[in-house]
C-alpha positions, -999 to 999 in steps of 0.1 A, spaced: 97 -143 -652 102 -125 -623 103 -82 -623 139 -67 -625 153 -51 -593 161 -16 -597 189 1 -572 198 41 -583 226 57 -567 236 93 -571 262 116 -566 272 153 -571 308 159 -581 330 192 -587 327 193 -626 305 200 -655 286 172 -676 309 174 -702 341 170 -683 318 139 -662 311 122 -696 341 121 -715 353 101 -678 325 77 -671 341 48 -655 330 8 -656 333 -17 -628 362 -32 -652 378 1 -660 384 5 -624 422 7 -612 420 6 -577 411 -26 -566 372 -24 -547 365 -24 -509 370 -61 -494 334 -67 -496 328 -60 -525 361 -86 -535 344 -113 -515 311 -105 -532 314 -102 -568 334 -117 -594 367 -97 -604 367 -75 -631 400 -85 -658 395 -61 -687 362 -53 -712 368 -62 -750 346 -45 -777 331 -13 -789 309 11 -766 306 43 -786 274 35 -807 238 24 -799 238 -16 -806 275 -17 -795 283 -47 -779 315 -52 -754 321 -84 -733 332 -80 -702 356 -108 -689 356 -116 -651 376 -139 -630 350 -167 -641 332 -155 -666 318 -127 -687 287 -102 -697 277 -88 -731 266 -55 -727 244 -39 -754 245 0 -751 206 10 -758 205 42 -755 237 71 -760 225 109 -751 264 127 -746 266 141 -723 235 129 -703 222 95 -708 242 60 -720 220 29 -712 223 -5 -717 215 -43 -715 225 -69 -703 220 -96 -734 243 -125 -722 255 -135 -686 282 -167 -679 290 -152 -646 285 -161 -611 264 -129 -594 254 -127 -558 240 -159 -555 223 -164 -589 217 -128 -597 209 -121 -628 221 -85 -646 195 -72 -670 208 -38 -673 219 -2 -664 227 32 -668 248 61 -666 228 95 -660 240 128 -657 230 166 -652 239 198 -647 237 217 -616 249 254 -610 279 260 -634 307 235 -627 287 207 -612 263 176 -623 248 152 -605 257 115 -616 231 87 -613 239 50 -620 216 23 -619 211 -14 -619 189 -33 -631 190 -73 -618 162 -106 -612 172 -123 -581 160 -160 -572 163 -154 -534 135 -154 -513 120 -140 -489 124 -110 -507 117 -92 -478 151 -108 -461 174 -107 -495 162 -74 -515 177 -51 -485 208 -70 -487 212 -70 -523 204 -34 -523 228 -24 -497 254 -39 -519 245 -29 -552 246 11 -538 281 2 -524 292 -13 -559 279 22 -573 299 41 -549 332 23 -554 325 35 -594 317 70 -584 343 77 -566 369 63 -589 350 87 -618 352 117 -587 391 114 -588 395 118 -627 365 143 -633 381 166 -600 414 156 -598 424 161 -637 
């Protein structure tokens, strides 16, 4: 089997950890719709069924075309909530497939945290050389289009 990809992406926003946590945002939580390539690039998110409070939580999440089970691994409030991927009927990038994630976060000077999301994914595409670049560049734009959807509620509220 092939080593996962890993893409990180970070961000500092205008509010403490605690304030961050209780608004950590999904790609299926989303209400504004994502940049137009990111629609032409990845499946559309309908709506996430299941628990996600507990380690060993599972919650599908449905797509236009499919779904993932998530499986939350790790839950550190208000600094760490990680999971896996354990199930994938979803079309990804060209036969990506997700193995996992997560949602980091810490302080800065009073008022502040950094946020950190990452992906973990196998891709079939090769040369790598040619493909990882371009999968990168869109996994960090995916992580952006979350970040600032969890930047309007953690600042604006």
């Amino acid at each position: 089997m092939k080593k996962p990809s890993t893409v990180v992406t970070r961000i500092e926003l205008d509010a403490p950890p605690e304030k961050v946590w209780e608004r950590l945002l999904f790609y299926e939580q989303i209400d504004q719709p994502p940049p137009l390539h990111l629609r032409l690039l990845l499946p559309v998110p309908i709506e996430t069924v299941g628990r996600k409070t507990e380690v060993g939580d599972e919650a599908r999440c449905l797509y236009q075309g499919g779904y993932l089970v998530k499986r939350i691994t790790e839950l550190e409030p208000p600094r760490r909530y990680a999971f896996e991927v354990i199930e994938q009927r979803l079309h990804v990038g060209g036969g990506l497939r997700l193995s996992g994630g997560q949602y980091a976060l810490r302080g800065l000077s009073p008022g502040r945290a950094e946020v950190e999301i990452t992906t973990r994914y196998v891709s079939p595409k090769s040369p790598r050389w040619l493909w990882g670049p371009l999968e990168k560049a869109v996994c960090h734009s995916f992580h952006r289009h979350i970040l600032r959807a969890m930047r309007q509620k953690a600042e604006g509220a």
